[in-house]
C-alpha positions as CSV (number, residue, x, y, z in Angstrom):
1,X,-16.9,-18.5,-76.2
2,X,-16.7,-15.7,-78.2
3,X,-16.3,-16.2,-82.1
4,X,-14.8,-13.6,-84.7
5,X,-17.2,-13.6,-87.4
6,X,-16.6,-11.6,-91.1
7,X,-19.8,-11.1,-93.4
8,X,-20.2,-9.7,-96.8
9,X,-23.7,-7.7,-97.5
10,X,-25.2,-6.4,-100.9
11,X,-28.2,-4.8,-102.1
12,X,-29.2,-4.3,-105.2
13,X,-32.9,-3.3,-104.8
14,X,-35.3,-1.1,-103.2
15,X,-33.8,1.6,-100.9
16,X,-30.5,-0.1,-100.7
17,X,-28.4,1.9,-98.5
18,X,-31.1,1.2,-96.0
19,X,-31.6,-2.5,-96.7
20,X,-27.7,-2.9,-95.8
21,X,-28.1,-0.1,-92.8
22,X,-31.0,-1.9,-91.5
23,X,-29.0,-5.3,-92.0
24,X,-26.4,-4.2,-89.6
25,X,-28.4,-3.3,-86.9
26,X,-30.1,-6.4,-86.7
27,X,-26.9,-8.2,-87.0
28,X,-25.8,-5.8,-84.1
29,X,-28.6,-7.7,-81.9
30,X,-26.3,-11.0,-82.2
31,X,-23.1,-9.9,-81.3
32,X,-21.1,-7.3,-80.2
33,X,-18.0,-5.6,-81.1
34,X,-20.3,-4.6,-84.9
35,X,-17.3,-2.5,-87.0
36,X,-18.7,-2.3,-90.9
37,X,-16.9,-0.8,-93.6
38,X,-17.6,2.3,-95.9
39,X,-20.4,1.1,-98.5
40,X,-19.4,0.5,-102.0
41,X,-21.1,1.2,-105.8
42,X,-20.1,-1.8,-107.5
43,X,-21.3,-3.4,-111.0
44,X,-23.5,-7.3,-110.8
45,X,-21.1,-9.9,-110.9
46,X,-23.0,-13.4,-112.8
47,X,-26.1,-12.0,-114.1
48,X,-25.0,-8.6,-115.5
49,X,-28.9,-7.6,-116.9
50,X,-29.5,-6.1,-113.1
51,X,-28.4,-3.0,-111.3
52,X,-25.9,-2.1,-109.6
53,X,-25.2,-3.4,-106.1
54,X,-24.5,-1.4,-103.0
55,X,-22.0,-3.7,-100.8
56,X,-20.1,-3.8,-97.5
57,X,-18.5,-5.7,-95.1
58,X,-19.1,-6.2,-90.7
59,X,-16.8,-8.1,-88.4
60,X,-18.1,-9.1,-85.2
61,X,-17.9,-11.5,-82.0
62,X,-21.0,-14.0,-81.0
63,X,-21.4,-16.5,-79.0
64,X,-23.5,-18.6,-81.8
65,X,-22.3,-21.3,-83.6
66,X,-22.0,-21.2,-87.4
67,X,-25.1,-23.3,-88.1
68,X,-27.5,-21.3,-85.8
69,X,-25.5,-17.9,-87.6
70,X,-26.6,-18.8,-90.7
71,X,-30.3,-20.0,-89.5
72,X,-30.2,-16.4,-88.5
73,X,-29.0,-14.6,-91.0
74,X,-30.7,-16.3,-93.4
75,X,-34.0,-14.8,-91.3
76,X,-32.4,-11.8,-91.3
77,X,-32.5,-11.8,-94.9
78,X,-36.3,-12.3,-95.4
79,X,-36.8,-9.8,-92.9
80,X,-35.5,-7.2,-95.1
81,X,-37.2,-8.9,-97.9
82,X,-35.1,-11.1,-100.1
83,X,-37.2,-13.5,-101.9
84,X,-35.4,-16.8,-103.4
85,X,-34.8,-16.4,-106.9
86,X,-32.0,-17.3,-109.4
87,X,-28.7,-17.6,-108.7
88,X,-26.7,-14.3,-108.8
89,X,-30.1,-12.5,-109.6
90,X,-30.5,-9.3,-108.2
91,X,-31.8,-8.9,-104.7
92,X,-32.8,-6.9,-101.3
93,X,-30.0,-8.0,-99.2
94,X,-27.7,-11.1,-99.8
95,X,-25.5,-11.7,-96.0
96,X,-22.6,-14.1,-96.7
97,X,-20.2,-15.6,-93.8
98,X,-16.4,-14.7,-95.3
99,X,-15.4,-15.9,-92.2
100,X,-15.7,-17.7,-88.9
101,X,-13.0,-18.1,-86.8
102,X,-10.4,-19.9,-89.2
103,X,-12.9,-22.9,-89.6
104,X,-12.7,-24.5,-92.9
105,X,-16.4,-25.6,-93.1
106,X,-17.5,-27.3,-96.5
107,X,-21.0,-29.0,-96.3
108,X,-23.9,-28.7,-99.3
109,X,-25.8,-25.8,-96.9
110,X,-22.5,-23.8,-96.0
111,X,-18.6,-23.0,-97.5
112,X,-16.8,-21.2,-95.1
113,X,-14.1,-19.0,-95.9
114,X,-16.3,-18.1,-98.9
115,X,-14.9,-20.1,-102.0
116,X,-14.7,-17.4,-104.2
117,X,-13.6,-14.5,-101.5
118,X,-10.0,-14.1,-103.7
119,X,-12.0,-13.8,-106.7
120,X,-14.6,-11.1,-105.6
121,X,-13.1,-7.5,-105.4
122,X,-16.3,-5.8,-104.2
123,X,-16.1,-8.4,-100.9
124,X,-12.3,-7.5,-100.5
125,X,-12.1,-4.1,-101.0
126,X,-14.7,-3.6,-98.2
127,X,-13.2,-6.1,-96.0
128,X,-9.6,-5.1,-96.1
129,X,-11.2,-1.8,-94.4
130,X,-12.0,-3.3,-91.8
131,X,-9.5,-6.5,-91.4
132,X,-6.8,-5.9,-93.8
133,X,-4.0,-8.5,-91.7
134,X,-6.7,-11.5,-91.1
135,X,-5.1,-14.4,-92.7
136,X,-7.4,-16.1,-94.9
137,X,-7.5,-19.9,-93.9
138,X,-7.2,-21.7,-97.0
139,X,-5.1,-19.3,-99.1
140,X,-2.6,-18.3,-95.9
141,X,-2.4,-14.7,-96.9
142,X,-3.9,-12.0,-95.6
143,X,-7.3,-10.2,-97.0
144,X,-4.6,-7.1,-98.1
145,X,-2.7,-9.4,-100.0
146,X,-5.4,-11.1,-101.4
147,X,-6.9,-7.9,-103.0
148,X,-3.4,-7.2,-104.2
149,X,-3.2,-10.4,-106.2
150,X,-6.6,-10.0,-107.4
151,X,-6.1,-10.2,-111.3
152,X,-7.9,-7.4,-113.4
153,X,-9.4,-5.9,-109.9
154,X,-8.4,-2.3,-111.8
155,X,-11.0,-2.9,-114.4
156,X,-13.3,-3.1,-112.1
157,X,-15.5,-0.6,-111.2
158,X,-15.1,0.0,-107.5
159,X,-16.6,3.0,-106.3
160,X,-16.7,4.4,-102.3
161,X,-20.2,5.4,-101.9
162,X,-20.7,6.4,-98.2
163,X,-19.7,5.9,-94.5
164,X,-22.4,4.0,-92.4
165,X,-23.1,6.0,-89.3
């Protein structure tokens, strides 16, 4: 069975147009159907003494379930060299599941949707490239919607970087 999965990615250090570039290719190797969205400039959100982040978004179908996903992305993520560090802290490459499926998944290792997806403009901007109708699970509206309803989202500073070829 073939599962619709939606992923947020952000960089914030080293070459990070390639740490998200070279992100997606490995996630390619998982998958198929990879569309990503253009990349986007966008200010730390948490723990403002950091640079800015680089972020994007990738819908695609695997066969894996969410647990092994995440086993592999997480792996994914080292590969490219995130280390742990403190929460919101900048890094290499951070991969989040937005979505899989329209599973409502809430265990101490993994929240999917991603609780705070409606709160987060440089996730929905990117994503409503790429699925702007997907109805969001929990807050029944779709991803369009939710950026529309985004309070403050124009004070923001949202910037289109580049495509991803």
């Amino acid at each position: 069975m073939n599962n619709q999965v939606h992923l947020a990615l952000g960089s914030n250090l080293g070459n990070k147009k390639n740490n998200i570039i070279t992100t997606l290719k490995l996630i390619d190797t998982i998958g198929t159907g990879l569309i990503s969205s253009k990349i986007y400039s966008t200010p730390p959100s948490g723990f403002s003494s950091q640079p800015n982040f680089l972020n994007s978004a990738c819908k695609f179908q695997t066969e894996k379930s969410v647990y092994d996903l995440l086993n592999i992305l997480k792996k994914f993520e080292s590969h490219v060299g995130r280390k742990q560090n403190f929460k919101n802290g900048p890094r290499m490459i951070d991969i989040d599941i937005l979505y899989y499926n329209n599973l409502y998944i809430n265990t101490p290792i993994l929240s999917v949707p991603h609780p705070k997806i409606h709160e987060r403009d440089f996730v929905l901007h990117p994503l409503s490239e790429i699925s702007p109708d997907f109805i969001d699970p929990i807050h029944k509206i779709s991803v369009n919607s939710m950026l529309t309803n985004l309070k403050n989202s124009s004070d923001k500073k949202i910037q289109f970087q580049q495509e991803l070829k």
